[in-house]
N, C-alpha and C positions, 0 to 999 in steps of 0.2 A: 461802690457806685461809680468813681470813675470819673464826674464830668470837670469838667472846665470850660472859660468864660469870662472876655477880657468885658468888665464891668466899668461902673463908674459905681463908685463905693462910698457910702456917708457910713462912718463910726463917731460915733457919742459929740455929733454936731462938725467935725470934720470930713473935708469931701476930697476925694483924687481918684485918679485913673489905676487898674493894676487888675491882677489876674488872679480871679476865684477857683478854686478847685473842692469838690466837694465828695470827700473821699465816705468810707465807710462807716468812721465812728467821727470826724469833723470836718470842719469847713476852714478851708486856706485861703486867707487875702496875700499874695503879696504884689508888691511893687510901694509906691510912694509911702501907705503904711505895710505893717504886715502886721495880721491879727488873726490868732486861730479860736474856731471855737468848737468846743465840745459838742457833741450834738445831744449829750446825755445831761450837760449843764441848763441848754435854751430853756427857758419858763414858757416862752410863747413864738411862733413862726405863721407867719401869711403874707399875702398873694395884696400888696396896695397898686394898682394901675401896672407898670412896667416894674415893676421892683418886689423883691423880694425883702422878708423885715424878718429878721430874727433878736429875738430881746433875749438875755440874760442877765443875770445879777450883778454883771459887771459893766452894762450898756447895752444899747441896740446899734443894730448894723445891719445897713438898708443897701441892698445890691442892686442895679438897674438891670435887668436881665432882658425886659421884652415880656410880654408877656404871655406867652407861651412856653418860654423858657421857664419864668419865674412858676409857674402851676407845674410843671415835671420837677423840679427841684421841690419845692412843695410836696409833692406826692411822694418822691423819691426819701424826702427827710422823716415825714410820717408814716413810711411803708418800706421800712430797711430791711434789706434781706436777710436772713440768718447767716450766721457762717455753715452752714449746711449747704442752704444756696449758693451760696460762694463757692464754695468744693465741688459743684456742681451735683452735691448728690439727688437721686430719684428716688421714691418709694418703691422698692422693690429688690433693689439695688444689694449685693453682698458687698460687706463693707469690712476692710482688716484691721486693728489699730495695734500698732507698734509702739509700747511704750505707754506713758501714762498722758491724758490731755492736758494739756498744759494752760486750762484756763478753765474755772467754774463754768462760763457760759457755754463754751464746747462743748465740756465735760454734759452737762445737762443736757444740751442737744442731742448728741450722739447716743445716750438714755434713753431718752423719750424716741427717740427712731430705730429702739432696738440694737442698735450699735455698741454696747457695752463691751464687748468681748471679741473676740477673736474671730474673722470670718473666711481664714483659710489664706496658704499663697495664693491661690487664683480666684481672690474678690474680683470686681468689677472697679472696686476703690480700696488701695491701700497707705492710710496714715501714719507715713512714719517719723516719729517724733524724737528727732534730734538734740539733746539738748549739750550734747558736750562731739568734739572731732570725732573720738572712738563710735559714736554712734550712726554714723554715719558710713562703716565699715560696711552696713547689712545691705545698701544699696545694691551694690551687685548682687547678692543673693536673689534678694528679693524681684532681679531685672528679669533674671533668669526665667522666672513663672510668669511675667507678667502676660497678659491675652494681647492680643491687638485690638480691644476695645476698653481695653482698662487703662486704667490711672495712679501712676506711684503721686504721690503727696507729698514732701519734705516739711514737716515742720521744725523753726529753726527760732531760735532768740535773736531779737532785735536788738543792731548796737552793741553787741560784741567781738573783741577783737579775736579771739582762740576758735569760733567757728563764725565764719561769713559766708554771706553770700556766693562768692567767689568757689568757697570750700564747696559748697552744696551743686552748684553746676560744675564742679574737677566730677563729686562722685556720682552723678549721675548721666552726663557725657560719659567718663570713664567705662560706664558700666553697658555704653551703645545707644543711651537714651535722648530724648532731645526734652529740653522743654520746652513748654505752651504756653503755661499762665502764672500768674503768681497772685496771692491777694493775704491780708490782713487775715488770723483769727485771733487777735484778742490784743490787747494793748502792747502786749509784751513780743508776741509773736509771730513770724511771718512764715506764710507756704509758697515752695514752689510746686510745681504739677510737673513732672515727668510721664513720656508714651513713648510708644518703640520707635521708634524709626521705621517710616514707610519705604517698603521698599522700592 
């Protein structure tokens, strides 16, 4: 999702100033407090005047947004993209996966879209799932096939010190690539997007 939005924040009867961010699978307060919350935990979310309320089992937490803002966040929290969307994939799309997914909901995903198996070096989308340094070797391989309208994928483990971020743009720079984007698939996991370089 992506948004952010310096709020004025009430949590469980306390009020201050600080900066909401309202990512894929939660929602970020910080500044005077900092309070995360799951968006899979919330029991109930709505749109009261300028603010946005979200209640969970642990308290509610009321954001002044405006209210225009508050109804897109609203919409946005009820109407969460798949990690499909995410990856930008289309209906139609040849799709490669490298490796195994590394998260039930992907995994699901990728099933139901046909996606199970193997769609060739020259997908439109190729997912490759990094989960230790040595895998990360296939990059250039795979940079070699890629089309000028495809997309290499890194998927990588979050919060490890033996493959990082850092590691995963060496080997796909490395290999003449630039990336684009990066987003969340699953709690554990993060992607980057790799494309060729425009000439």
């Amino acid at each position: 999702m992506g948004q952010e939005a310096t709020v004025t924040a009430t949590w469980n009867g306390a009020t201050s100033t600080g900066k909401a961010m309202l990512e894929g699978d939660h929602l970020l307060l910080r500044g005077e407090m900092r309070v995360k919350l799951m968006l899979t935990d919330l029991t109930a979310v709505s749109v009261a005047g300028d603010d946005l309320v979200l209640t969970t089992p642990d308290g509610t937490l009321s954001l002044t947004l405006g209210t225009a803002k508050a109804a897109d966040w609203l919409h946005r929290i009820r109407n969460p993209k798949s990690v499909l969307d995410k990856l930008g994939f289309k209906p139609g799309q040849r799709v490669a996966l490298r490796g195994q997914a590394p998260d039930p909901v992907l995994a699901a995903e990728l099933s139901r879209s046909g996606v199970a198996g193997d769609g060739g070096d020259d997908a439109d989308l190729i997912l490759l799932v990094a989960d230790h340094p040595v895998d990360l070797d296939a990059v250039a391989g795979l940079a070699v096939g890629l089309g000028p309208k495809s997309g290499l994928w890194v998927i990588y483990p979050k919060g490890r010190r033996d493959i990082t971020q850092e590691d995963v743009f060496a080997a796909g720079r490395g290999a003449g690539l630039v990336d684009n984007k990066v987003c969340a698939v699953s709690p554990t996991h993060t992607a980057l997007k790799f494309v060729r370089r425009k000439a």
